[in-house]
C-alpha positions in Angstrom: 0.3 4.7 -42.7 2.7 3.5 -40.1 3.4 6.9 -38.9 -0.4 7.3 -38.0 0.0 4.4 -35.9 2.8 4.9 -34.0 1.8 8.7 -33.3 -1.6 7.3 -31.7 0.6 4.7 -29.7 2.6 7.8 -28.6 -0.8 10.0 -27.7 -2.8 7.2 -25.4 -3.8 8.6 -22.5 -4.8 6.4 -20.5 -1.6 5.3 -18.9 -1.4 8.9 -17.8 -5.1 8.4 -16.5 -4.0 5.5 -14.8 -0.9 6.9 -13.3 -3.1 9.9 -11.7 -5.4 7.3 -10.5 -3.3 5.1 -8.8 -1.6 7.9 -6.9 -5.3 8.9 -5.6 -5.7 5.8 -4.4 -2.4 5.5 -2.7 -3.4 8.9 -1.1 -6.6 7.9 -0.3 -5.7 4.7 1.5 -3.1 6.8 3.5 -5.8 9.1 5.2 -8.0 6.0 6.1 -5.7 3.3 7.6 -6.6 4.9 10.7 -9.8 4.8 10.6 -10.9 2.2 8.1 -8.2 -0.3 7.6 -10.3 -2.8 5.7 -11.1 0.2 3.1 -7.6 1.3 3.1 -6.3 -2.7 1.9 -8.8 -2.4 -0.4 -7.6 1.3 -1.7 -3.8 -0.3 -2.2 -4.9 -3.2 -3.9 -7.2 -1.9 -6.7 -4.1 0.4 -6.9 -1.9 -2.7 -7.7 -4.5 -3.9 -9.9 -4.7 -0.8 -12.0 -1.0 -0.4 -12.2 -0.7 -4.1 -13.6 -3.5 -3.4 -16.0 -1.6 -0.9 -17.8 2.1 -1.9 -16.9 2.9 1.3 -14.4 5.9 0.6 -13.0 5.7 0.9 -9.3 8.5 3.4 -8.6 10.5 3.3 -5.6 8.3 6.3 -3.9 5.4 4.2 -4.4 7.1 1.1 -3.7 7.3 2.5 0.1 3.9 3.1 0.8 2.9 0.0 1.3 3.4 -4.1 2.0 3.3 -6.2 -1.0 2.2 -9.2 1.0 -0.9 -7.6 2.9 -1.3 -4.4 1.4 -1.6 -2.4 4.1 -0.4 1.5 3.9 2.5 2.1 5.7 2.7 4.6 8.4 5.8 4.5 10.7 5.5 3.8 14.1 1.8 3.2 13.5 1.5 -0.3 12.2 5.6 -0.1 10.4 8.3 -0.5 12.3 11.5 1.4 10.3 15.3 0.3 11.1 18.5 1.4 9.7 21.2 -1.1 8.7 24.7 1.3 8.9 26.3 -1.5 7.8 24.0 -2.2 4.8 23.0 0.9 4.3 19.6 0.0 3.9 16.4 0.8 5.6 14.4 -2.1 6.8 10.6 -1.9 7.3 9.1 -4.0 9.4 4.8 -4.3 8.7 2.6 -5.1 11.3 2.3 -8.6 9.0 5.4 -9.8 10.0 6.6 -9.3 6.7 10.2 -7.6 6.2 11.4 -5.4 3.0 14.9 -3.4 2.8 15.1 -0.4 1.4 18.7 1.3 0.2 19.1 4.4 1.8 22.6 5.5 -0.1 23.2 6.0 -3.6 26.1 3.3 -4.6 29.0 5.1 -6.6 
């Protein structure tokens, strides 16, 4: 009886569901900041939303898509400003906000 359970814990797919999902929506908000930037925000944060829901982690390649603090996609030199830290080595985005976040750049050893 145990078994049963853990082997329909193991074969839920909705996290997978929700992992395709949010990437759409990352996607999607990416082609409209241009145009719609209101729609865009909106894209991002039902994004956040549905990765909470279902504890996605946000990896680092989705982690650099957009600001945590206004959600708006990232696009450099359109509304993100990108700097490099030699010293640091860490890449530091600058959103449009005013809002910074550092980024490593080089894998520590």
């Amino acid at each position: 009886m145990i078994f049963m359970a853990l082997e329909k814990i193991r074969l839920d797919p909705m996290p997978v569901i929700a992992a395709r999902r949010v990437d759409t929506l990352l996607r999607l908000a990416r082609e409209e900041v241009r145009s719609d930037e209101k729609l865009a925000r909106k894209y991002v944060k039902l994004a956040c939303v549905l990765a909470a829901r279902h504890r996605l982690p946000m990896k680092s390649g989705r982690k650099h898509l957009f600001c945590k603090s206004c959600y708006r996609p990232w696009i450099a030199g359109y509304n993100v400003k990108v700097r490099l830290d030699s010293k640091t080595k860490r890449a530091i985005y600058t959103c449009a906000c005013g809002k910074k976040r550092a980024f490593s750049y080089s894998k520590r050893k």
